[in-house]
N, C-alpha and C positions, 0 to 999 in steps of 0.2 A: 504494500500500500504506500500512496507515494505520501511525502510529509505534511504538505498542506492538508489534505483530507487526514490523515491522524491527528493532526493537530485539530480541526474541526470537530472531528468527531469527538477527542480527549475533550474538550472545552464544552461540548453539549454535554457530554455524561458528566463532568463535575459539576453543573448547570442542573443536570438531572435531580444530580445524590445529593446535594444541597437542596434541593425543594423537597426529597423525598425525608431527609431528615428532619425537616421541619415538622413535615405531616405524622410524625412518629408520634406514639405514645406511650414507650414501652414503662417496664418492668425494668427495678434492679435484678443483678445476681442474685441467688442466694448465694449463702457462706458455701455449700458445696462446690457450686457452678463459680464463686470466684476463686477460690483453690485452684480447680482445674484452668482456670482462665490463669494464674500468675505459674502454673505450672507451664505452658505453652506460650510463658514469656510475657505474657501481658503485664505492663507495669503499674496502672490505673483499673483494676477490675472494677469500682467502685464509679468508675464514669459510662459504663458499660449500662445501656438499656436494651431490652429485648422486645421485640413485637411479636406476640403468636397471630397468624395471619393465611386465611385461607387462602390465597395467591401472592404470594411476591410481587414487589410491586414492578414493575416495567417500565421503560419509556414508552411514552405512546406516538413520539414524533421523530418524523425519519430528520437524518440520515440515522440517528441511532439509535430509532426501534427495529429496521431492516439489518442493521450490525448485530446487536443483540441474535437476534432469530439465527441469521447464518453462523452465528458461534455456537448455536448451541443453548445458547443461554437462556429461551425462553419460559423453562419450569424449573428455576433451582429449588431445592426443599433451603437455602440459608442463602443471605444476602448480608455483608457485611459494607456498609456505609460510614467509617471513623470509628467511633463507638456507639454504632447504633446496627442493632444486628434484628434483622427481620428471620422466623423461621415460619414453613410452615405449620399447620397442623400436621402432627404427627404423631407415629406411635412413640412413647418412652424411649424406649429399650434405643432406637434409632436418633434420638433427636438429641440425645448427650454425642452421639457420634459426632452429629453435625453440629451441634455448639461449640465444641472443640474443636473442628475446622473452620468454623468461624471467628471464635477467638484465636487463632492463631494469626488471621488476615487481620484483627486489630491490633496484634503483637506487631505484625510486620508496617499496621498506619501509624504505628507510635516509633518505629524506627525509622520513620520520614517522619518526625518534627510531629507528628498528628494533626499533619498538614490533608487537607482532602485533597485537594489538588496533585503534589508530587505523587500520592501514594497510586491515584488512578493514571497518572500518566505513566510511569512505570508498568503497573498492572495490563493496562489495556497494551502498552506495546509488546511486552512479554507475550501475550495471546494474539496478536496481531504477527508475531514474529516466531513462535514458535505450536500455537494450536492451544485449545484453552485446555487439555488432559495434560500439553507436556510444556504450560508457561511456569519455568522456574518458584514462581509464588504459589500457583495452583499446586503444585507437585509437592511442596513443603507443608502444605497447611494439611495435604490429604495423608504425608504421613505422620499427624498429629491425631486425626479421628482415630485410630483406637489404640491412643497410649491409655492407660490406666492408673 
């Protein structure tokens, strides 16, 4: 993808995740679910809200709802936005999985500054550049889902 269009598309989804964050209204951690969040590096578990949500939210305006789709991305069970983690309804036993691959995506927004910005510009080129099963950050946060 050539640079102006990642750059457009980077600049709508931080555009995105910042409205989407706004619309949030989660939950804290518990004391269990923040343990496993500083165990997977998270250094603020405590800024950490959660939304249980029957669809993840989406962009709904191209270019980067038609990005989204071709990645793949358009049914995650977890979306991690800074310290705002959307999952959705799930079973238990599965949704500690994904909480902890998703706290590890806020480990890694907090080693960019817990800047939204840097951390999706990275993110998105990583997957732009290598596929979203083998983006460098995807690959690390998935072997976090079942530490114990």
């Amino acid at each position: 993808m050539n640079i102006p269009i990642l750059h457009q598309i980077v600049e709508a989804a931080i555009e995105w995740a910042e409205q989407a964050v706004q619309l949030s209204n989660g939950r804290s951690l518990t004391e269990k679910e923040a343990n496993f969040a500083r165990r997977v590096g998270v250094k603020c578990p405590e800024l950490i809200r959660i939304s249980i949500v029957g669809e993840i939210p989406m962009p709904q305006k191209d270019p980067l709802r038609t990005v989204a789709l071709s990645l793949g991305l358009d049914h995650p069970d977890g979306l991690s936005l800074g310290y705002c983690i959307f999952l959705r309804q799930n079973e238990e036993a599965s949704m500690n999985g994904i909480l902890k691959h998703e706290c590890r995506h806020v480990a890694q927004f907090e080693n960019f500054g817990g800047v939204l910005g840097p951390f999706i510009a990275e993110y998105l080129s990583q997957i732009f550049k290598h596929g979203y099963l083998d983006a460098p950050m995807e690959v690390e946060a998935m072997n976090y889902q079942d530490l114990e």
